[in-house]
Wavefront OBJ file of the C-alpha trace (Angstrom):
o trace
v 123.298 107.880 124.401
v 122.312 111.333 124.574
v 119.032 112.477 126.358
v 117.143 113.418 122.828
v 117.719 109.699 121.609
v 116.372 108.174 125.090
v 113.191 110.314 124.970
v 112.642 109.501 121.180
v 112.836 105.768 121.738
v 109.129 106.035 123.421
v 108.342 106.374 119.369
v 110.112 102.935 118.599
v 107.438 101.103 120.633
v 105.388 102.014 117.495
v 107.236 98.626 115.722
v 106.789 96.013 118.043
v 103.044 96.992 118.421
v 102.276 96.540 114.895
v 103.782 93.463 114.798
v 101.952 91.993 118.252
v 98.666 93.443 116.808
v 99.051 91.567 113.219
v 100.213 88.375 115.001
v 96.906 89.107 117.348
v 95.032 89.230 114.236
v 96.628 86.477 112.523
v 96.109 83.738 115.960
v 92.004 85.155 115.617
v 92.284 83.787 112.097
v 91.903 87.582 110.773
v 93.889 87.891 107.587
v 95.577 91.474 106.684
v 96.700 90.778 103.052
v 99.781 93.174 103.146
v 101.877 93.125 106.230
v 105.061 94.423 104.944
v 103.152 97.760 103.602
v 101.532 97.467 107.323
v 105.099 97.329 109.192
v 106.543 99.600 106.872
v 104.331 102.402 107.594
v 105.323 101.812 111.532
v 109.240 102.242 110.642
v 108.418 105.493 108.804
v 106.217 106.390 111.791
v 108.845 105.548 114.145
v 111.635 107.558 111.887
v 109.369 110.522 111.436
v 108.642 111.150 115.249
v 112.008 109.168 116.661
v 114.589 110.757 114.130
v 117.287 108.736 111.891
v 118.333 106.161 115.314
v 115.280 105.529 116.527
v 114.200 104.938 112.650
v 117.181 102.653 111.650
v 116.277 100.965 115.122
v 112.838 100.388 113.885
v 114.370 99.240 110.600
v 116.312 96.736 112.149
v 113.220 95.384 113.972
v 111.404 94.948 110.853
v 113.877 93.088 109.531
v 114.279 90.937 112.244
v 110.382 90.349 112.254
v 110.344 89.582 108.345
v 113.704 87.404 108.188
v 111.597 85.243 111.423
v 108.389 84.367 109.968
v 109.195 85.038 105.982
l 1 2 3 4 5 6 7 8 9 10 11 12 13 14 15 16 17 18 19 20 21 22 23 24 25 26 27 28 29 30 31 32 33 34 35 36 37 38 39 40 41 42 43 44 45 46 47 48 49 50 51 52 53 54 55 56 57 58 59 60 61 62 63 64 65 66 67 68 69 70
């Protein structure tokens, strides 16, 4: 893993917070209509300020998230 990839994965944390802050929202019976257009917008995020790993990383958690609960 080279040292520009391990400092860009600080941006990946981007994914996993979405997702704990809809599922936050969700438990305090808050409904966001359109969580894949939500957790999309934190891979691109991710992608833009990560680069192409950290964004297919990302990716792959989103994935993971929607194949879970969908």
């Amino acid at each position: 893993m080279t040292a520009k990839f391990r400092g860009n994965l600080k941006h990946l944390a981007v994914v996993p917070a979405a997702i704990a802050v809809l599922w936050g929202l969700g438990e305090a019976g808050i409904h966001i209509p359109d969580h894949p257009a939500i957790l999309l917008l934190a891979v691109v995020y991710s992608a833009y300020r990560g680069g192409l790993g950290v964004g297919l990383a990302g990716a792959a958690l989103d994935v993971a998230y929607a194949a879970l609960f969908f």
